[in-house]
N, CA, C and O atoms as a DFTB+ gen file, in Angstrom:
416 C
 N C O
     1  1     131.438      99.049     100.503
     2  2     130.628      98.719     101.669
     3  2     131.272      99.327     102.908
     4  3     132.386      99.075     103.367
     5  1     130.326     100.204     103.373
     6  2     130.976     100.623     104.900
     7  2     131.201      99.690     105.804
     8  3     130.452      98.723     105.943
     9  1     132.315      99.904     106.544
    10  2     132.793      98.999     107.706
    11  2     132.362      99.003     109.336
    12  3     132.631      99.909     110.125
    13  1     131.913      98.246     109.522
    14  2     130.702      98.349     110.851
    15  2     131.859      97.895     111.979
    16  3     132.705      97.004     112.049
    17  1     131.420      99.002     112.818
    18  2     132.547      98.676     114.088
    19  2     131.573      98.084     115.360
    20  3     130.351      98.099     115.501
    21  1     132.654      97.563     116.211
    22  2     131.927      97.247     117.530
    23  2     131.469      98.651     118.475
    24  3     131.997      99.760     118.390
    25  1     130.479      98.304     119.274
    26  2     129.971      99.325     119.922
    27  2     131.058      99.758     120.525
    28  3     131.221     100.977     120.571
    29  1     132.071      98.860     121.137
    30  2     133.233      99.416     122.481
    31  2     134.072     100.093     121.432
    32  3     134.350     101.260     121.708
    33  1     134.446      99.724     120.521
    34  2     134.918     100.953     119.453
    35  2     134.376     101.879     119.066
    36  3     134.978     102.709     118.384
    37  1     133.185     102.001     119.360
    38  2     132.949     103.738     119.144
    39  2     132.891     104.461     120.322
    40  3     133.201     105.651     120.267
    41  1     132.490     103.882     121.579
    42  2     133.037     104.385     122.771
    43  2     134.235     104.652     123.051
    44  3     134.394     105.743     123.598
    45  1     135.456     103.827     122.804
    46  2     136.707     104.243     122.844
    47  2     136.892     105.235     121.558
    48  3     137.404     106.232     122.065
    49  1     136.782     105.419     120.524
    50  2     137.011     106.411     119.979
    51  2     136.467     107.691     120.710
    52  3     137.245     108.601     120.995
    53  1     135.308     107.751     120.973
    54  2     134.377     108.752     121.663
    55  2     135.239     109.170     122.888
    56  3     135.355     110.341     123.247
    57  1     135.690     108.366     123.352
    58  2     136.217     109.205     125.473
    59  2     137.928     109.568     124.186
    60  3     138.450     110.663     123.977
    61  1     138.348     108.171     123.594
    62  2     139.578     109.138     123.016
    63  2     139.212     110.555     122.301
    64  3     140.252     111.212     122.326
    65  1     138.354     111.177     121.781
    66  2     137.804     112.414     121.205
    67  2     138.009     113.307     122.258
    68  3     138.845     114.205     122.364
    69  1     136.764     112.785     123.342
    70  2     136.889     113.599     124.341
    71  2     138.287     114.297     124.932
    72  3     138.524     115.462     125.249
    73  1     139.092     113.121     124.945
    74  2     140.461     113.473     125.799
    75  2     141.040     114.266     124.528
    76  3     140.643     115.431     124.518
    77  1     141.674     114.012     123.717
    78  2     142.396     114.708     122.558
    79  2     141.449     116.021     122.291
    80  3     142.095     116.943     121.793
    81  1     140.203     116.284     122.487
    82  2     140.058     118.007     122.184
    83  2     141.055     118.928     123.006
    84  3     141.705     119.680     122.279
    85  1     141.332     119.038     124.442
    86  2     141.909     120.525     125.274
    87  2     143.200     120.197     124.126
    88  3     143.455     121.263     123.566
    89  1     143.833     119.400     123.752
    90  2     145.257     119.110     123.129
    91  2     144.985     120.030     121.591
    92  3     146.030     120.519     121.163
    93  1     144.091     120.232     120.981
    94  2     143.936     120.464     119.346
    95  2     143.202     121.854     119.846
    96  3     142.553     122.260     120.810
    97  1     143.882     122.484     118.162
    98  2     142.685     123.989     118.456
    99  2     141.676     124.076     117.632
   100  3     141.412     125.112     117.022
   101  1     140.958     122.901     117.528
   102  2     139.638     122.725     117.218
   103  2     138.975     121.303     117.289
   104  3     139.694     120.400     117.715
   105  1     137.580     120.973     116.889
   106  2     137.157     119.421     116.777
   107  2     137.950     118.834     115.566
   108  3     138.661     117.857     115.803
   109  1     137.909     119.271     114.430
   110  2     137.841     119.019     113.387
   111  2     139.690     118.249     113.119
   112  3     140.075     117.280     112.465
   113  1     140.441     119.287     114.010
   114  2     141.641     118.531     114.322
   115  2     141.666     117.415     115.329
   116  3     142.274     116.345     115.365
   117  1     141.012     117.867     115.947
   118  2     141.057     116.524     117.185
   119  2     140.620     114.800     116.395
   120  3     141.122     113.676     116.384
   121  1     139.348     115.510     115.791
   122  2     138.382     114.532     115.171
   123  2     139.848     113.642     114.010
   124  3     139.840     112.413     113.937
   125  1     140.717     114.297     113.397
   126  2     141.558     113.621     112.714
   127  2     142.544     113.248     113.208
   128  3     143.169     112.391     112.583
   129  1     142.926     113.583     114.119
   130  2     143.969     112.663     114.847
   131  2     143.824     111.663     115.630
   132  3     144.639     110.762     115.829
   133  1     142.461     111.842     116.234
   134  2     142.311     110.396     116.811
   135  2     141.471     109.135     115.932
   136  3     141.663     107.944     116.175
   137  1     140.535     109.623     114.900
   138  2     140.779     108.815     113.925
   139  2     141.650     108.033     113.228
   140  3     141.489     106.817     113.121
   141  1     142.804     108.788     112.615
   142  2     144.032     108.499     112.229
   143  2     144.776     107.221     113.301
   144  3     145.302     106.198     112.861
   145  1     144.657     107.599     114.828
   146  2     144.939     107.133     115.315
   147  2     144.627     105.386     115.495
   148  3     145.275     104.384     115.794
   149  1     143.410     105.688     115.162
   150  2     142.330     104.442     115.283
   151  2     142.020     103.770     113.938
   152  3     141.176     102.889     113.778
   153  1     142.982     104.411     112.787
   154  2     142.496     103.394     111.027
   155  2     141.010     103.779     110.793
   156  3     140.476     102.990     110.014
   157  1     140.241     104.695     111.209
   158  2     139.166     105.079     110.791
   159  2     138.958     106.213     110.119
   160  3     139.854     107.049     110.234
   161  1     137.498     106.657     109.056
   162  2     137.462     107.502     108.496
   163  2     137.104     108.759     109.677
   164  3     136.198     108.709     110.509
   165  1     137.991     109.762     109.499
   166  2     137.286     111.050     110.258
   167  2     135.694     111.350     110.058
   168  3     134.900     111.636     110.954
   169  1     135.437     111.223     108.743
   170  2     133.988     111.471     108.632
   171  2     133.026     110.540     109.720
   172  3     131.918     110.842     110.162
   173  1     133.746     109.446     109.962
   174  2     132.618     108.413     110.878
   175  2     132.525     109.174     112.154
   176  3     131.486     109.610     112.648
   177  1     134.150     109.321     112.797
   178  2     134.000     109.660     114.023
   179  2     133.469     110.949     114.057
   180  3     133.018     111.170     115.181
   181  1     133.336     111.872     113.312
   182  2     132.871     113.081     113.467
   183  2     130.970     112.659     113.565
   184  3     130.161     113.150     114.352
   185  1     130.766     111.846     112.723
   186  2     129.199     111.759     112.711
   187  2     128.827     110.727     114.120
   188  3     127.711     110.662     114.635
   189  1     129.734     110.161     114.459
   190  2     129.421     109.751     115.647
   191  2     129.063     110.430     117.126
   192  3     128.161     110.173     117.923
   193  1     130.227     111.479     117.164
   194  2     130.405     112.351     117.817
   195  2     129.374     113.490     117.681
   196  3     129.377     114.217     118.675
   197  1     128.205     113.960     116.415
   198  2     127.504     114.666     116.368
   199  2     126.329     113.690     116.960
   200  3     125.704     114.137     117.921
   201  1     125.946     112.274     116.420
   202  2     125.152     111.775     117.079
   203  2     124.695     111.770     118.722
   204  3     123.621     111.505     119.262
   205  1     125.966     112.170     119.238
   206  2     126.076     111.965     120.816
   207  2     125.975     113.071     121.145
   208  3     125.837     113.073     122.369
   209  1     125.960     114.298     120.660
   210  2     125.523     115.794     120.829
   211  2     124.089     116.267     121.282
   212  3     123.534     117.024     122.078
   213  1     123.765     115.112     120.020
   214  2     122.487     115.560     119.523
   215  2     121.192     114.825     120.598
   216  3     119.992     115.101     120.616
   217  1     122.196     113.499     121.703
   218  2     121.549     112.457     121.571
   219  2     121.104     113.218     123.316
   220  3     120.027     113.079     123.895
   221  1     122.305     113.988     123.800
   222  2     122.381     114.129     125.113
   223  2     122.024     116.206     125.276
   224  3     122.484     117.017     126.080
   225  1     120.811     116.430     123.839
   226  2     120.647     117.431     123.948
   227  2     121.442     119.090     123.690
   228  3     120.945     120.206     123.546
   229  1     122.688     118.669     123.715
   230  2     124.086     119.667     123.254
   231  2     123.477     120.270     121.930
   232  3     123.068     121.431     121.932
   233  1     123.419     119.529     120.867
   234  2     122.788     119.998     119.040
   235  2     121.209     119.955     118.932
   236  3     120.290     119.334     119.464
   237  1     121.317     120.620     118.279
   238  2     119.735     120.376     117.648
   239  2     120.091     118.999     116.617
   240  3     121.101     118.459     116.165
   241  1     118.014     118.730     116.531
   242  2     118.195     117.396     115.817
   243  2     117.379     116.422     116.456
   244  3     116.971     116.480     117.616
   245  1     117.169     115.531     115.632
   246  2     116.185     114.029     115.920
   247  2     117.564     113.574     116.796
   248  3     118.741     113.871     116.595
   249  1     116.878     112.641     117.964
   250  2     117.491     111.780     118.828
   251  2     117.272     110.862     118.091
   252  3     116.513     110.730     117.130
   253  1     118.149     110.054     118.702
   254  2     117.995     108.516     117.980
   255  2     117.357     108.032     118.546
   256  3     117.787     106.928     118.215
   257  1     116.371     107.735     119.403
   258  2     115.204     107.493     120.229
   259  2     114.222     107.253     119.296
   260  3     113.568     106.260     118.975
   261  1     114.288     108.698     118.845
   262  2     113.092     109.396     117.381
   263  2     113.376     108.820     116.325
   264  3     112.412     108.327     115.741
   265  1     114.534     108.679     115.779
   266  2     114.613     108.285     114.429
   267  2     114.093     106.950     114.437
   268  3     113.249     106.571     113.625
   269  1     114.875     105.786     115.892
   270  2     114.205     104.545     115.802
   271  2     112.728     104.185     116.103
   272  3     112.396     103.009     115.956
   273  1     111.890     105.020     116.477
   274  2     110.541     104.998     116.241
   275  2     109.914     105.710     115.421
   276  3     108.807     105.251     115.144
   277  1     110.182     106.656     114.920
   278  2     109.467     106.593     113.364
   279  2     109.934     105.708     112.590
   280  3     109.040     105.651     111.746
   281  1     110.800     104.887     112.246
   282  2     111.434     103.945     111.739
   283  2     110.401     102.890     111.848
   284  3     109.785     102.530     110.844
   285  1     110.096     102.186     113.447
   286  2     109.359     101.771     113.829
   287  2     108.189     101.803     113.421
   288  3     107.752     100.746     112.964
   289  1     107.134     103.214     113.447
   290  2     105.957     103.317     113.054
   291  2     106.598     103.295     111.458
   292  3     106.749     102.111     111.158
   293  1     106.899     103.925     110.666
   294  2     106.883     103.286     109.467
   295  2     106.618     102.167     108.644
   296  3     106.318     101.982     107.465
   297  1     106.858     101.378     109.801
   298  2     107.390      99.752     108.943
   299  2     105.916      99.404     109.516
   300  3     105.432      98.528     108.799
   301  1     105.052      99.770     110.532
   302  2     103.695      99.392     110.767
   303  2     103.336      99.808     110.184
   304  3     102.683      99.201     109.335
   305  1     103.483     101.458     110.142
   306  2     102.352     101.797     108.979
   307  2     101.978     100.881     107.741
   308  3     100.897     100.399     107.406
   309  1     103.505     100.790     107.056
   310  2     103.044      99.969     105.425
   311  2     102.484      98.452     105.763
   312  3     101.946      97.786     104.878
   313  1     102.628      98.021     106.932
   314  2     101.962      96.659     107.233
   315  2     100.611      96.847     107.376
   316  3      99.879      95.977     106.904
   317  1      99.878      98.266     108.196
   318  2      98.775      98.314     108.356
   319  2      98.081      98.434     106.984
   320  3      96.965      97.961     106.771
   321  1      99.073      99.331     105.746
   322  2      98.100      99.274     104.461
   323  2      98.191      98.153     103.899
   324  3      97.248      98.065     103.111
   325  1      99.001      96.979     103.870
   326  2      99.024      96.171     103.234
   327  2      97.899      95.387     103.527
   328  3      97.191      95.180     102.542
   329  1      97.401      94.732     104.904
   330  2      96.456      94.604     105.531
   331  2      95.368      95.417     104.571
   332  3      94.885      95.005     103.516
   333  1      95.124      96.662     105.219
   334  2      93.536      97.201     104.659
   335  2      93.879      97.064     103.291
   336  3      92.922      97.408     102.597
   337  1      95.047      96.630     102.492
   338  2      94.760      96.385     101.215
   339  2      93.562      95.328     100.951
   340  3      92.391      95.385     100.574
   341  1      94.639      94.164     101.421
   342  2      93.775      92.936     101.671
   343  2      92.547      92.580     101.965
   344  3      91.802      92.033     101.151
   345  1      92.226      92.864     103.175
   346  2      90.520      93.445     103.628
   347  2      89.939      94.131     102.258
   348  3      89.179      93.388     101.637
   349  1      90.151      95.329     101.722
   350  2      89.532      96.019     100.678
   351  2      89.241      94.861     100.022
   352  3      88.121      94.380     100.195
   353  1      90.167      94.212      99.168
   354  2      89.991      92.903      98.184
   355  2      88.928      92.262      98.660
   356  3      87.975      92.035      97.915
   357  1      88.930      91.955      99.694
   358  2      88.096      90.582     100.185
   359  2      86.666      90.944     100.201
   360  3      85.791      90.131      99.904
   361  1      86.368      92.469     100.634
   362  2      85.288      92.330     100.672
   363  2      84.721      93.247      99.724
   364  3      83.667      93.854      99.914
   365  1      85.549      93.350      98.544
   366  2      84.584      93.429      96.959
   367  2      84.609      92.154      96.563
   368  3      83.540      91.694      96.161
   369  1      85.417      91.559      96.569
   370  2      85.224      90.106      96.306
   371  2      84.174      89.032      96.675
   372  3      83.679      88.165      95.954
   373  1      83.898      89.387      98.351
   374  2      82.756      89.022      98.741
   375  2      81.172      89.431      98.546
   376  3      80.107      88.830      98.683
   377  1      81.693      91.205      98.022
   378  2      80.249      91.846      97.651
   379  2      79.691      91.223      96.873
   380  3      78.486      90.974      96.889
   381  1      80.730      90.766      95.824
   382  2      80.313      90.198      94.099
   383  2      79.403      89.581      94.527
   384  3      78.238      89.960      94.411
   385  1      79.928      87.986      95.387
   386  2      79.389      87.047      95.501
   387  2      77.857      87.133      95.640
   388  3      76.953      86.551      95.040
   389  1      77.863      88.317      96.914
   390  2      76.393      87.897      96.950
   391  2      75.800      88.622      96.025
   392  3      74.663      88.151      96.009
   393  1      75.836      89.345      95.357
   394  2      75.644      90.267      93.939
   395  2      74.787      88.866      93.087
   396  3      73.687      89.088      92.582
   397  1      75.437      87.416      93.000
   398  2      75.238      86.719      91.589
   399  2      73.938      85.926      92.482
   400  3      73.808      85.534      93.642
   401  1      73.044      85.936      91.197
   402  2      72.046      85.259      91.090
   403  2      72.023      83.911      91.658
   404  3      72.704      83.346      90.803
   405  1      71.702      82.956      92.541
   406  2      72.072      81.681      92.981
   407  2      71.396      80.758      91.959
   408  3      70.292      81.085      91.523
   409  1      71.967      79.659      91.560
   410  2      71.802      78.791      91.035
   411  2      70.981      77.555      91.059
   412  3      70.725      76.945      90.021
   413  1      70.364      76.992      92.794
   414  2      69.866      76.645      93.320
   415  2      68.631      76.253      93.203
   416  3      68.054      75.737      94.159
């Protein structure tokens, strides 16, 4: 199970990133030493650090803006079919009815 950090911990990792790049001759070193520094996997802080690239326009890529609203419309969407499922049912169900001969 991945280990979920507090938000102020990924900000402090993040400005520590920031500061430790002019020091390293690349991200990828920076990205492991201040991880290391912090008991975290490099892979996190690196995907964190692409998130915030991506988020403030620097990378290409879905913002997280985007991802959390298609996310969003997703989860309506399958509510809206579940719905017109329902409706569908009801009103073959109701067609029947008046379909049968009354008894009366």
């Amino acid at each position: 199970m991945p280990k979920k950090f507090e938000p102020e911990m990924r900000e402090r990792a993040l400005r520590m990133l920031a500061e430790a790049m002019p020091d390293h001759r690349n991200k990828s070193a920076a990205v492991r030493h201040v991880a290391g520094l912090l008991g975290m996997s490099p892979e996190t802080l690196r995907t964190w650090a692409r998130r915030i690239e991506v988020d403030e326009g620097r990378a290409p890529g879905v913002s997280t803006d985007m991802l959390e609203e298609n996310r969003r419309l997703k989860r309506e969407n399958a509510e809206l079919r579940k719905a017109n499922e329902v409706l569908t049912a009801a009103n073959v169900f109701f067609a029947k009815e008046l379909d049968r001969p009354s008894t009366r």
